[in-house]
N, C-alpha and C positions, 0 to 999 in steps of 0.2 A: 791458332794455338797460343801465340803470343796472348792474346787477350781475354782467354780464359783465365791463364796463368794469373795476371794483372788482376783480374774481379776474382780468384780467389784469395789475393793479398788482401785484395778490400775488405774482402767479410773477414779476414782472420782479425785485421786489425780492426775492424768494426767490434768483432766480438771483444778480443785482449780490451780496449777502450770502456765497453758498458760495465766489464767487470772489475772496476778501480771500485775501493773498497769507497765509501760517502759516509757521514757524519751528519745528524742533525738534532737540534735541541727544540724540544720541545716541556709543554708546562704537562705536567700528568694530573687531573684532577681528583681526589679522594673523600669519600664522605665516611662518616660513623655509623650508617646502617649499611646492610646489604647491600649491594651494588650490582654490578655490572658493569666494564668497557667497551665502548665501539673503540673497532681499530681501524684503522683507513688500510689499502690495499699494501699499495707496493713497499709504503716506509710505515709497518704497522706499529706505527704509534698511539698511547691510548691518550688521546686527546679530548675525550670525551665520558662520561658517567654515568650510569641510568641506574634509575633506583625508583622505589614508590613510595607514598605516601596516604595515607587510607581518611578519611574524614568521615563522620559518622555517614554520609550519605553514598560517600564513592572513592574510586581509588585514583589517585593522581597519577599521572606518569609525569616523572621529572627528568629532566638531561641537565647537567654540571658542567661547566665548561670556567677555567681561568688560562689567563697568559697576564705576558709582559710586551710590551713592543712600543715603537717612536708612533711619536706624532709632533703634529704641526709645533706641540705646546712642548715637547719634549720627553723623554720615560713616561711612561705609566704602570702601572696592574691592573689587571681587572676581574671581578668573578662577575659568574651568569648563571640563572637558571632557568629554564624555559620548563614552564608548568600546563601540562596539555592533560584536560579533562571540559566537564561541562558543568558550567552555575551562572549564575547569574548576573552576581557582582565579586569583584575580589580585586583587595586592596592591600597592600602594604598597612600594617599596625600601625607604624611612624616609620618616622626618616633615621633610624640608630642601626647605619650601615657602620662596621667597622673593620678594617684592617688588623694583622698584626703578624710581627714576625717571630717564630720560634725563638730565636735569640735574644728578642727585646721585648717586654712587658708592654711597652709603650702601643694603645688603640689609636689609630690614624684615621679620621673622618673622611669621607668619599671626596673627591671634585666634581664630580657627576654622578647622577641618579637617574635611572630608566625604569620601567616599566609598561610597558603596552601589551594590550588586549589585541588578539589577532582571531576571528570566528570563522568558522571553514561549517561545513556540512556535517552536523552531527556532533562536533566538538570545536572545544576553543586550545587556544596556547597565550600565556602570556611568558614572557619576552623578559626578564629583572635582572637587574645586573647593578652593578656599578663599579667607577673608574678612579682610580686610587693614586696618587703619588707612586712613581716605584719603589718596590721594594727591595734592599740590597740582600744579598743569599740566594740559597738555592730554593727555598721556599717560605711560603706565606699562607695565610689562614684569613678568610673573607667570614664575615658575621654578618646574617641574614637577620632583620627583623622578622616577627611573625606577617605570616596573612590572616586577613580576616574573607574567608572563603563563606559566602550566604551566610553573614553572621556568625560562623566558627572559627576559630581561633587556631591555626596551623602550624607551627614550630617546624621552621625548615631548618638541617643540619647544617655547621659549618662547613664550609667550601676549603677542603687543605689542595694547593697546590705545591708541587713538587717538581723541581727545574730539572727533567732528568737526559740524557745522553743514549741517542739512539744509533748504533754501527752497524753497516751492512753491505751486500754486494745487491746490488739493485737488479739484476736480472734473475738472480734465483732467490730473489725474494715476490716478483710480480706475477 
């Protein structure tokens, strides 16, 4: 009897324990057309953007992603867009990646540039991004050069991210 008693203190304070209220920041991505978010499960934050974009031959699917976080070098920011359709060639216009913050005028040039082509069965994804100085505030705005998709000419949307504040009780949230 004793030890029933005992493993039901356990699960009460097991339960009292998961249900401490959690806090967590994350970067919210936004674009100028239609969109869409992925939320992730238990801490549904939208972390992520989908949205299309149509080229005379076909329609893109794009996912938006920005943060902020350390590294070896110290702060950074960074926006990404991972572009998944089928062509053949497809290239960045140029290298006029730019940063900027709502509050300051001032365009910040990347520290890093990516791009890769990744081919799967039936479709491709490339991978673009680039990795910025941090940025101070709650939020920042990433400028995309165009792509040149089989010879067309693709104007991808600015990348607004937004520092925003997620509260919750994590068991009646999973």
């Amino acid at each position: 009897m004793r030890f029933i008693k005992f493993g039901r203190c356990i699960l009460i304070f097991s339960v009292l324990v998961g249900c401490v209220p959690n806090a967590t920041v994350y970067y919210k991505p936004l674009v100028d057309v239609e969109s869409t978010h992925e939320k992730s499960h238990c801490v549904p934050t939208e972390k992520y953007v989908n949205f299309i974009i149509k080229t005379k031959d076909q329609t893109l699917k794009v996912r938006g992603y920005g943060n902020t976080y350390s590294t070896s070098h110290g702060e950074v920011s960074e926006g990404q867009f991972v572009i998944y359709g089928n062509w053949n060639e497809i290239n960045f216009k140029n290298e006029d990646f730019y940063i900027t913050a709502p509050a300051i005028n001032d365009k910040s040039k990347p520290i890093q540039i990516y791009g890769e082509v990744h081919d799967f069965d039936g479709y491709s994804s490339f991978n673009s991004g680039a990795v910025f100085p941090k940025q101070d505030g709650d939020s920042f705005d990433v400028i995309f050069p165009s792509l040149i998709i089989d010879g067309e000419e693709v104007k991808l949307p600015t990348l607004h991210i937004k520092r925003t504040v997620w509260i919750g009780i994590s068991p009646f949230n999973c």
